[in-house]
DRENSE-908383 format. One record per residue (C-alpha): x, y, z; residue number from 1; residue in three letters. Coordinates in steps of 0.2 Angstrom, whole numbers, plus 2048, in hexadecimal, padded with zeros to 3 digits. Layout:
N
+-----+-----+-----+-----+-----+
:  c1 :  c2 :  c3 :   k :   r :
+-----+-----+-----+-----+-----+
:   X :   Y :   Z : NUM : ALA :
...
+-----+-----+-----+-----+-----+
END
This chain:
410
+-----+-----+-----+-----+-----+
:  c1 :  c2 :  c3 :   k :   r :
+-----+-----+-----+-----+-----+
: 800 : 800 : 800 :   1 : UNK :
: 808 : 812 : 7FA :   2 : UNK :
: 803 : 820 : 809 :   3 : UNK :
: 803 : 832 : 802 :   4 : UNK :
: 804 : 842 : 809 :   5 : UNK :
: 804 : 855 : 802 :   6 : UNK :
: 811 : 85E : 809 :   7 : UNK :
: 810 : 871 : 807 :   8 : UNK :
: 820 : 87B : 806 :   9 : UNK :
: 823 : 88E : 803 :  10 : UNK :
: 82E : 893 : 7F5 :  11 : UNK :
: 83C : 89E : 7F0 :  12 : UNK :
: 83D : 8A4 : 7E0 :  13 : UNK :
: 84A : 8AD : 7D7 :  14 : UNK :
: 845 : 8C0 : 7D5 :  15 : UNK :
: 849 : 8BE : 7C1 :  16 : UNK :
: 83E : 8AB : 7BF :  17 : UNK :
: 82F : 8B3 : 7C5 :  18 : UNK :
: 828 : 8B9 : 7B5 :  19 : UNK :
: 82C : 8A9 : 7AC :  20 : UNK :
: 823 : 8A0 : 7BA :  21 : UNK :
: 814 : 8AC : 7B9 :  22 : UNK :
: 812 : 8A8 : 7A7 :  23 : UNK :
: 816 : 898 : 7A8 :  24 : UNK :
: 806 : 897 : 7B4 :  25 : UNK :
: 7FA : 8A1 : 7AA :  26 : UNK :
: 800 : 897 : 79A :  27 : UNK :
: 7FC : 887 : 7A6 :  28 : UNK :
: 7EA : 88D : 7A9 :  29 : UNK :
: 7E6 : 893 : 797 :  30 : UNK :
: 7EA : 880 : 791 :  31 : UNK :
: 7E1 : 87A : 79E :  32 : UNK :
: 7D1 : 882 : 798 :  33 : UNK :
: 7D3 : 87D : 786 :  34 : UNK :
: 7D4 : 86B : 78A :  35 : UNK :
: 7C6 : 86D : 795 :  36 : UNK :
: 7BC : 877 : 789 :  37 : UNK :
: 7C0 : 86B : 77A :  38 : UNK :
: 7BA : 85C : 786 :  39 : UNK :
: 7AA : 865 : 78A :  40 : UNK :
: 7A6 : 868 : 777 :  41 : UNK :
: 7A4 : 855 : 776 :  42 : UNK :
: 7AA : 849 : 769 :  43 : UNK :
: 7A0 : 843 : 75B :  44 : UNK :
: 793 : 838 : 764 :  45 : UNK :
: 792 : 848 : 76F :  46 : UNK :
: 798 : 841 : 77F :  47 : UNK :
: 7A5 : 84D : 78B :  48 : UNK :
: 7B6 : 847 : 787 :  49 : UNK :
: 7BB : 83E : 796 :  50 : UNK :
: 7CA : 835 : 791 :  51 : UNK :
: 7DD : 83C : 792 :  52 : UNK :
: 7E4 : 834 : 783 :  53 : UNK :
: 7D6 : 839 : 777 :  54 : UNK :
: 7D6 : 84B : 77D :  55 : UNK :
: 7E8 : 84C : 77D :  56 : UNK :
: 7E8 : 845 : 76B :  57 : UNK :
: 7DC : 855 : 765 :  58 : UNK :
: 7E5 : 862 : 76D :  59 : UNK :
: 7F6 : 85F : 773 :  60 : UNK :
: 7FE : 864 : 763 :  61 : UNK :
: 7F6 : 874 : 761 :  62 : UNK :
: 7F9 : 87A : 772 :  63 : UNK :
: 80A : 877 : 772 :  64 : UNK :
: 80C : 87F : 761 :  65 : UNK :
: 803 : 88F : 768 :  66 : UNK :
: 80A : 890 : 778 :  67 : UNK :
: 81C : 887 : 779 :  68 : UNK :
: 817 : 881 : 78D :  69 : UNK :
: 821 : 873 : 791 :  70 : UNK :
: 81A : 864 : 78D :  71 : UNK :
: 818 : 85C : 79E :  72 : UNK :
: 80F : 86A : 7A2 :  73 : UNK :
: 804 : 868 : 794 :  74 : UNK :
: 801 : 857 : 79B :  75 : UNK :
: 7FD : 85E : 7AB :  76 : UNK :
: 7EF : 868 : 7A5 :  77 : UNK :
: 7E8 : 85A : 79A :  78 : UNK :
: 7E7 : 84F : 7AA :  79 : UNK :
: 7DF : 85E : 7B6 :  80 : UNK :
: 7D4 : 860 : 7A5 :  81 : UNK :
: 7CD : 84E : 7A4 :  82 : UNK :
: 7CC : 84D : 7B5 :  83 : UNK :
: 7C0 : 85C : 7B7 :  84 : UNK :
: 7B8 : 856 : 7A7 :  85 : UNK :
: 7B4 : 844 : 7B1 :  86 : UNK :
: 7AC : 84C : 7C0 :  87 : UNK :
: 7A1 : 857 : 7B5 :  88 : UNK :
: 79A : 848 : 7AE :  89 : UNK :
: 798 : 83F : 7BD :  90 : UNK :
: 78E : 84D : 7C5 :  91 : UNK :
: 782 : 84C : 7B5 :  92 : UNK :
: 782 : 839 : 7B7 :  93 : UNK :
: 77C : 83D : 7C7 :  94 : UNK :
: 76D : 848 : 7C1 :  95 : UNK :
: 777 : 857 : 7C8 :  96 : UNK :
: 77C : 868 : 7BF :  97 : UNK :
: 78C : 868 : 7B7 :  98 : UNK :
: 792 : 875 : 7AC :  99 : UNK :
: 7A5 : 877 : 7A2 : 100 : UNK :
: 7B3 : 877 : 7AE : 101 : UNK :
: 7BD : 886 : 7AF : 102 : UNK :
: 7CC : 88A : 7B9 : 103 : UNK :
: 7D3 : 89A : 7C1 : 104 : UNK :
: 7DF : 893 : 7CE : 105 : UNK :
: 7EE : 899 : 7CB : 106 : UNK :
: 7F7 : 887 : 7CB : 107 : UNK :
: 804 : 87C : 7C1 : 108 : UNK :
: 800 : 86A : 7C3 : 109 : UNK :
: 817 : 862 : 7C2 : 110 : UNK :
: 817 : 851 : 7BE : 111 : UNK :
: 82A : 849 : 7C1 : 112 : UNK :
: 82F : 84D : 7B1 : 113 : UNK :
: 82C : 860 : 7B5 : 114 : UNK :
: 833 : 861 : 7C6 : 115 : UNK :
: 843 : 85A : 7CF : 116 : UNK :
: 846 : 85B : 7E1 : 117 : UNK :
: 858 : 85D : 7E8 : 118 : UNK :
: 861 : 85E : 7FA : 119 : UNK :
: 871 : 867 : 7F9 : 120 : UNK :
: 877 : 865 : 80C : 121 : UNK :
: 86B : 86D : 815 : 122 : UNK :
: 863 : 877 : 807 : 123 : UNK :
: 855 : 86E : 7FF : 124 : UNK :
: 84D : 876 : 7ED : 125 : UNK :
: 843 : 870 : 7DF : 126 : UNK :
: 845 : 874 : 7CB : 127 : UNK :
: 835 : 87B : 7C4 : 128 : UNK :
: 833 : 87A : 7AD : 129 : UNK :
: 82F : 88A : 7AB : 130 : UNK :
: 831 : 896 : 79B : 131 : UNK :
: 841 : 89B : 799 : 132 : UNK :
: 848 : 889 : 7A2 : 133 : UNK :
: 848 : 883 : 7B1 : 134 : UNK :
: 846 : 88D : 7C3 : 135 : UNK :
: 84E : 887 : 7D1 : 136 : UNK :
: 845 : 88B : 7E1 : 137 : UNK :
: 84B : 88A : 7F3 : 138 : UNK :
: 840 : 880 : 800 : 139 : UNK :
: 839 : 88F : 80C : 140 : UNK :
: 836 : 883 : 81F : 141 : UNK :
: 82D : 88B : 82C : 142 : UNK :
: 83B : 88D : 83C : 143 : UNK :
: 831 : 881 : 846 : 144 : UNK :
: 841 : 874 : 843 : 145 : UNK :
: 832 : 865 : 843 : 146 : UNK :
: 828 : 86E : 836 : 147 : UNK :
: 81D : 85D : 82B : 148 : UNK :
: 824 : 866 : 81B : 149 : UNK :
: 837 : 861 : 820 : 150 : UNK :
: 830 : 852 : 827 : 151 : UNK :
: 82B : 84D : 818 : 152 : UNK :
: 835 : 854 : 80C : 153 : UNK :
: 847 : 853 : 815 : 154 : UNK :
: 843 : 83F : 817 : 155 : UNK :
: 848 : 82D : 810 : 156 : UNK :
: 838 : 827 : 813 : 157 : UNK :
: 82E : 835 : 80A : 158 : UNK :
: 830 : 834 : 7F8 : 159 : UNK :
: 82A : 844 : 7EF : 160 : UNK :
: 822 : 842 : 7DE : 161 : UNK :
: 815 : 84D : 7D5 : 162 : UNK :
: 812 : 860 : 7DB : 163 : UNK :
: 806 : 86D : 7DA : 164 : UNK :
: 80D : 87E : 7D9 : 165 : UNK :
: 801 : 88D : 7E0 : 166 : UNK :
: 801 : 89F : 7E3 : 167 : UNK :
: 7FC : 8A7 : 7F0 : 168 : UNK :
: 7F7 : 8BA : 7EB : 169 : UNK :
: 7F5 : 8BF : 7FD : 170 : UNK :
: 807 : 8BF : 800 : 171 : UNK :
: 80E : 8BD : 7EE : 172 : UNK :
: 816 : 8AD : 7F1 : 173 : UNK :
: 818 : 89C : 7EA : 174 : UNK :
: 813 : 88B : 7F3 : 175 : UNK :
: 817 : 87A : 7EB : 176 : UNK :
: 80A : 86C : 7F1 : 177 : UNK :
: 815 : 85C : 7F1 : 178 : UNK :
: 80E : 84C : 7F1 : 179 : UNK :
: 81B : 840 : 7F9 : 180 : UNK :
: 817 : 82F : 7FA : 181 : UNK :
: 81D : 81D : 806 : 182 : UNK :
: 819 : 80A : 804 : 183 : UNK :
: 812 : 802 : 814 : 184 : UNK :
: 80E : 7F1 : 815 : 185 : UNK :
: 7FD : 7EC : 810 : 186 : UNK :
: 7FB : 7E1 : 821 : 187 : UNK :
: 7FD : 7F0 : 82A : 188 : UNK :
: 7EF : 7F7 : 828 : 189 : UNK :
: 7DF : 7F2 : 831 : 190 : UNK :
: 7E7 : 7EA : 840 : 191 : UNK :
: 7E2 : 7EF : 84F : 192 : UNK :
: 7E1 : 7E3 : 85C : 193 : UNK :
: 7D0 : 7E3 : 85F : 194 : UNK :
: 7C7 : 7E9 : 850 : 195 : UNK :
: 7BE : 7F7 : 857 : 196 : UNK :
: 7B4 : 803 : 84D : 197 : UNK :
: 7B5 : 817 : 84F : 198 : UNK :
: 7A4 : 81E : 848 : 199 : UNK :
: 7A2 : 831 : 841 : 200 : UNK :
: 793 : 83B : 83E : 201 : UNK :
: 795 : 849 : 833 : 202 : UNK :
: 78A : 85A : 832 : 203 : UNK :
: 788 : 86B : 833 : 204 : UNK :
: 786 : 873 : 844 : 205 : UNK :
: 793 : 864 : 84B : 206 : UNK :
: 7A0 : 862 : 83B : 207 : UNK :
: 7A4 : 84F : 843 : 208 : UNK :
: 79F : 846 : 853 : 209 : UNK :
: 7A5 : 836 : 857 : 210 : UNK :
: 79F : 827 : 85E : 211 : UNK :
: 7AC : 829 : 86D : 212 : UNK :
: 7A4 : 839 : 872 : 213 : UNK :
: 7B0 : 847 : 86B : 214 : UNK :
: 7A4 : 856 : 860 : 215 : UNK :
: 7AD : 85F : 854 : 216 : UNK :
: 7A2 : 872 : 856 : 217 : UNK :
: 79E : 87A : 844 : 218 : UNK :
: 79A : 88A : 84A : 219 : UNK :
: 7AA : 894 : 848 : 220 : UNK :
: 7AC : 88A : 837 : 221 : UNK :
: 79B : 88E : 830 : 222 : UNK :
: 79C : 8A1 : 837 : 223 : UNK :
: 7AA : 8A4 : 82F : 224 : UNK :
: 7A4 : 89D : 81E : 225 : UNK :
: 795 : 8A9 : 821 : 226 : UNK :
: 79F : 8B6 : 821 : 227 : UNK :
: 7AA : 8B2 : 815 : 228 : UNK :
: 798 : 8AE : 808 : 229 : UNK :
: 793 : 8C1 : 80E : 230 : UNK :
: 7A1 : 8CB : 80C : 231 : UNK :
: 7A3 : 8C1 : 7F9 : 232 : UNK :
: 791 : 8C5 : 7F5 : 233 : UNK :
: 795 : 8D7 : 7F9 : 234 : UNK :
: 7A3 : 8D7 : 7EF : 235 : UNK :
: 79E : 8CF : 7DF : 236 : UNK :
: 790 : 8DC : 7DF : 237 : UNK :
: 79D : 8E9 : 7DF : 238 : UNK :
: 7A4 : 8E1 : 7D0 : 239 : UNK :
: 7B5 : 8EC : 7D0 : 240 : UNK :
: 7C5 : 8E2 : 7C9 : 241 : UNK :
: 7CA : 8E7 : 7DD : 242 : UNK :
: 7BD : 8DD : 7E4 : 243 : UNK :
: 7BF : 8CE : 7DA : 244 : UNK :
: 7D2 : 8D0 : 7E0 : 245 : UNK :
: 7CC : 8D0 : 7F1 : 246 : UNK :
: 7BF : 8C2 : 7ED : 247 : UNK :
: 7CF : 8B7 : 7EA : 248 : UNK :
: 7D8 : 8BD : 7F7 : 249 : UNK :
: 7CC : 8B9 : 805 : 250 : UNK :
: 7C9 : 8A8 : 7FB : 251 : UNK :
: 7DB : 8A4 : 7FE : 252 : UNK :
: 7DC : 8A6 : 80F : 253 : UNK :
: 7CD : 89D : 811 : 254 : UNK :
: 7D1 : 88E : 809 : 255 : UNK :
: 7E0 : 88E : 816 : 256 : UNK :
: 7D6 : 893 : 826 : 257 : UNK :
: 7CA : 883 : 820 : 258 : UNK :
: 7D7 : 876 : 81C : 259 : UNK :
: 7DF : 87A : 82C : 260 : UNK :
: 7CF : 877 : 835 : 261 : UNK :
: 7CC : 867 : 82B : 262 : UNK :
: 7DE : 860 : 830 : 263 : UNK :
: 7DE : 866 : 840 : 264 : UNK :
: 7CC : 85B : 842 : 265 : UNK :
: 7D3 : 84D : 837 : 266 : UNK :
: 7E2 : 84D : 843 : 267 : UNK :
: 7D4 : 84B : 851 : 268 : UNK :
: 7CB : 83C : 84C : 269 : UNK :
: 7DA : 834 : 848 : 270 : UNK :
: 7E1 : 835 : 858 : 271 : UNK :
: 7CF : 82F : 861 : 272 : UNK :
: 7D1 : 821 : 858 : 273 : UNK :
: 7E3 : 81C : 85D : 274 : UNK :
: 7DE : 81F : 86F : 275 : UNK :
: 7CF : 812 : 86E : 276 : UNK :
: 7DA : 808 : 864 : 277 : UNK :
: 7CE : 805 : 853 : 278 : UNK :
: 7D2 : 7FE : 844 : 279 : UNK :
: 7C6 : 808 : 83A : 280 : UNK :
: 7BC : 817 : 838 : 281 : UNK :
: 7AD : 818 : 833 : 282 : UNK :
: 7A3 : 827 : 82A : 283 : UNK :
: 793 : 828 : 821 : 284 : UNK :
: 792 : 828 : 80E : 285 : UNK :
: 799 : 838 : 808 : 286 : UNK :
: 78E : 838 : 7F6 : 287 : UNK :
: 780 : 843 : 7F5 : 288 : UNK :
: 783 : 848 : 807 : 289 : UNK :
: 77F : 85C : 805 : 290 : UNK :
: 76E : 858 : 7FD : 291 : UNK :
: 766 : 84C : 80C : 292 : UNK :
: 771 : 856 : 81B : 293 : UNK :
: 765 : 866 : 821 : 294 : UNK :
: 76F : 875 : 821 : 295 : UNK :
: 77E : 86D : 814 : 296 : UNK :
: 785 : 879 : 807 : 297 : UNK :
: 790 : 874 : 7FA : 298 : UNK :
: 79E : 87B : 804 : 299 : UNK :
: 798 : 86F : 811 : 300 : UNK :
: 79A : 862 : 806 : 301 : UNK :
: 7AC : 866 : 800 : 302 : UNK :
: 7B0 : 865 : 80F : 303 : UNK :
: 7AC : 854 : 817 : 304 : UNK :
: 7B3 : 84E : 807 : 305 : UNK :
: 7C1 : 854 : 80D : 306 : UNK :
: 7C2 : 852 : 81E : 307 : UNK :
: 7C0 : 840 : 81A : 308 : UNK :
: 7CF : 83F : 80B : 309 : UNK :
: 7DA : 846 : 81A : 310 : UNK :
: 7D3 : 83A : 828 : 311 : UNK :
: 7D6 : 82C : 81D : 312 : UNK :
: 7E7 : 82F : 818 : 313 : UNK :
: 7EB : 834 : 82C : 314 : UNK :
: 7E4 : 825 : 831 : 315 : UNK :
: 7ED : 819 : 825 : 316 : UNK :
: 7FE : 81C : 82B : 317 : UNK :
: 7F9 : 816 : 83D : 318 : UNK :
: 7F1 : 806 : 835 : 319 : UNK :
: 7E1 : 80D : 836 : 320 : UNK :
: 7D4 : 80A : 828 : 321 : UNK :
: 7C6 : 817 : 822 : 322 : UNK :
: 7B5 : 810 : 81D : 323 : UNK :
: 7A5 : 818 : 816 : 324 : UNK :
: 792 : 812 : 81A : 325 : UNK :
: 780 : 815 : 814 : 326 : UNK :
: 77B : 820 : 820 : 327 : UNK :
: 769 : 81C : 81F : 328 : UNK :
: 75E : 81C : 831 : 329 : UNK :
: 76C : 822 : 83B : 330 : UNK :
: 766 : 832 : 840 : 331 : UNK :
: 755 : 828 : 845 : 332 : UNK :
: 75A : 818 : 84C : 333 : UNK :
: 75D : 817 : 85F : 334 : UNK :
: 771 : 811 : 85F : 335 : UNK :
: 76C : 80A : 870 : 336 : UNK :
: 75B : 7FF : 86F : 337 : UNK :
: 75A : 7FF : 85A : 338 : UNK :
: 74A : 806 : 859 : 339 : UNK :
: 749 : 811 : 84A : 340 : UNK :
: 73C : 820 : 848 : 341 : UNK :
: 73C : 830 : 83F : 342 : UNK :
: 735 : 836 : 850 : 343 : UNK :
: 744 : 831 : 85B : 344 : UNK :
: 74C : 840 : 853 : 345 : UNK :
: 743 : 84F : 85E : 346 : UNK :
: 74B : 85D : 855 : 347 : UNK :
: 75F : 860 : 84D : 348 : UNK :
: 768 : 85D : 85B : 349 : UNK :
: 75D : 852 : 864 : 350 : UNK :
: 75A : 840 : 866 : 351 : UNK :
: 74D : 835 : 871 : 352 : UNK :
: 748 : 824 : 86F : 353 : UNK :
: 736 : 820 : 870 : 354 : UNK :
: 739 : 80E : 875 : 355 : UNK :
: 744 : 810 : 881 : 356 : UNK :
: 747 : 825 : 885 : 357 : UNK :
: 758 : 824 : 882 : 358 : UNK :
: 75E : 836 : 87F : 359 : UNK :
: 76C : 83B : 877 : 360 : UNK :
: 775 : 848 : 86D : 361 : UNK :
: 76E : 845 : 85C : 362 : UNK :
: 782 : 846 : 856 : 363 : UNK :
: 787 : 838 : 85F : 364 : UNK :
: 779 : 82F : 85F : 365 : UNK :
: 77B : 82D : 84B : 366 : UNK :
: 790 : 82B : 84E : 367 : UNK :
: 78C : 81A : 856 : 368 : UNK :
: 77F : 815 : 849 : 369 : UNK :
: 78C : 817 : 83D : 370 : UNK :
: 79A : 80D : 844 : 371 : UNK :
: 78C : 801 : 849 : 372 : UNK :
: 787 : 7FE : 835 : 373 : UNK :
: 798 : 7FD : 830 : 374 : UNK :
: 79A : 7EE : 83F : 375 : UNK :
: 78A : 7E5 : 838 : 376 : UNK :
: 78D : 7E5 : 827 : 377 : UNK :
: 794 : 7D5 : 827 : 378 : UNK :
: 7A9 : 7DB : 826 : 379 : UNK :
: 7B4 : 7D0 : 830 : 380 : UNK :
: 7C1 : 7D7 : 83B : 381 : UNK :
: 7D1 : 7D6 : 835 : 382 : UNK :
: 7DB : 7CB : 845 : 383 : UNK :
: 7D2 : 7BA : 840 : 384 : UNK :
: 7C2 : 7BE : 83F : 385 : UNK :
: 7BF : 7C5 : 84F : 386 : UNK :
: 7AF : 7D0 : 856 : 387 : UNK :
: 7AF : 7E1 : 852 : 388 : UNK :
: 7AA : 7EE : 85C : 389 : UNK :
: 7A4 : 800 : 85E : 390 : UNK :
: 7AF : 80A : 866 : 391 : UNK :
: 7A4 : 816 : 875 : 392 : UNK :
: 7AA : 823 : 881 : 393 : UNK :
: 7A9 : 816 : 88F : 394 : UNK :
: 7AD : 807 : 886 : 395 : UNK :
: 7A9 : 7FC : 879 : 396 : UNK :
: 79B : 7F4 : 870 : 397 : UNK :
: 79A : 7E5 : 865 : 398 : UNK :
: 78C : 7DF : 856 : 399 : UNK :
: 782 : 7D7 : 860 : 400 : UNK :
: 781 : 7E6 : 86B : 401 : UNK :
: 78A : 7E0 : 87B : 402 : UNK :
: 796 : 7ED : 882 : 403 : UNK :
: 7A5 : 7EB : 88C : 404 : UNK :
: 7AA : 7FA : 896 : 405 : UNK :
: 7BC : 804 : 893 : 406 : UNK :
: 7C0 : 802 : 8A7 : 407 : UNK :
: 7BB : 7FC : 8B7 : 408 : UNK :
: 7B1 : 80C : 8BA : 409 : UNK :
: 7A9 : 80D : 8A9 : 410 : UNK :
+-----+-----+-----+-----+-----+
END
């Protein structure tokens, strides 16, 4: 099994590169879009060109005729192309609005061909294709000496492959997203003694809650985002060059303030399930989530998606495997007795049995339901066959609902 990472490191570039790797930017996104837009004009049996080679074959050629961008970079574009091309399609597939991809991130997808990464001593730079040849660019490390990007990318372990280059117009600088890459053994993962389960709810007023107890809060997430989505309406109706500027800056930092609050949750449920020693995580099914979840936005969407992407590659490299189930009746079904009634559910937040008056937070009510489908869905546990279990705040519960407590006092 190969692990990855992104590792995000600041760099230094020359004061006499920096136009060439401006242009070589802009080029990049310009044959980005003609890909994209010659995919979406469809092929004769009027189907969105999905696949790399066919759309590279019609316009490849031309592109680097006009431009002259290197032509792993042209490559690049064609695979950011197709693969924006591909979720287009799968959202009409799905019955959902899709319309022609278009790009205005300033990005250059590098594959190894168009970057190289050296260590020099203690100095550690990359070598960018550029117009005008390559750059060489200096590794910027923060001064905490055990910084994740020199961890990662000052390592024998770590090997780094392909890149994303950004830039940040906030503080005019360039960041390089490298994805670095390890083999584990496949036995690794998945064995944990006991085979205990670590379920995860998702919404909007609690971004996760677990089956162990923990809540994750939403409200300073979704405030912010409110105010972000108030200040940009303004903005966009001011409709000066200034205020898109300022639209793009404040996307920027948002995107950074976000992911920050995704890893540092990621980083959270990863360690709850080290300490109550599970092999798995559970979630519920991420597809369509925004449309049946009250209150879900697309931004919501985005990011559970990503919150998951960054629990599961957390949770591999301690052995700990990621698993998605339907989440059907777990916001209705007692996780104590099994009774299962739309009117269990009193209001958002809370959660009474009829049956048996269990009440509960309606979160954690549902984060046990969905480790509790995922332990009866007929998986065995990877030590032999063993019972799996749920892992609760005060202990442990098996499929056939008996619990053994964490402690004597529990």
């Amino acid at each position: 099994m190969t692990l990855k990472r992104t590792a995000c490191v600041k760099l230094a570039i020359p004061d006499d590169r920096r136009d060439d790797l401006k242009r070589t930017m802009l080029t990049f996104r310009r044959v980005a879009q003609r890909f994209a837009d010659r995919g979406w004009e469809r092929d004769e049996d009027g189907y969105v060109i999905t696949s790399r080679t066919r759309l590279q074959s019609l316009v490849y050629k031309q592109v680097r005729e006009d431009t002259g961008l290197h032509s792993d970079l042209c490559i690049g574009a064609v695979n950011l192309a197709t693969d924006s091309l591909r979720s287009a399609v799968e959202r009409m597939k799905a019955g959902k609005n899709a319309g022609r991809p278009t790009f205005t991130a300033p990005t250059v997808e590098y594959n190894t061909n168009a970057i190289s990464y050296f260590t020099n001593g203690d100095d550690q730079y990359c070598t960018l294709a550029t117009y005008g040849g390559r750059i060489r660019a200096e590794f910027v490390y923060p001064p905490d000496e055990d910084c994740p990007q020199a961890q990662y990318l000052n390592s024998d372990v770590w090997e780094p492959k392909g890149a994303t280059l950004h830039y940040d117009r906030d503080d005019g600088e360039y960041y390089l997203h490298v994805t670095v890459e390890r083999d584990e053994p496949e036995t690794e993962l998945g064995e944990a003694e006991n085979g205990t389960v670590l379920g995860v709810d998702l919404g909007v007023e609690n971004i996760a809650v677990t089956s162990t107890g923990t809540f994750y809060s939403g409200g300073l997430f979704n405030h912010r985002r409110d105010e972000y989505e108030r200040i940009r309406g303004s903005l966009q109706q001011i409709g000066t060059e200034s205020a898109h500027r300022t639209i793009e800056q404040m996307g920027n930092r948002e995107r950074r303030w976000n992911n920050d609050v995704l890893h540092r949750i990621s980083k959270g449920l990863v360690q709850e399930a080290i300490t109550h020693d599970c092999s798995t995580i559970a979630f519920e099914d991420l597809t369509d989530i925004r449309e049946r979840m009250p209150g879900a936005k697309k931004f919501h969407g985005w990011a559970f998606r990503r919150l998951y992407e960054y629990v599961e590659y957390k949770a591999a490299e301690f052995g700990i495997r990621t698993k998605q189930v339907d989440p059907a009746y777990t916001s209705q079904r007692c996780s104590k007795c099994g009774t299962t009634l739309r009117e269990n559910r009193t209001s958002q937040a809370d959660f009474c049995c009829l049956k048996c008056g269990y009440e509960v937070h309606a979160d954690y009510n549902a984060a046990k339901n969905v480790a509790t489908k995922l332990l009866r869905s007929g998986q065995k546990s990877p030590v032999g066959g063993a019972t799996n279990q749920l892992a609760l705040k005060s202990g442990t519960l098996n499929g056939s609902g008996d619990f053994s407590p964490a402690n004597a006092e529990a």
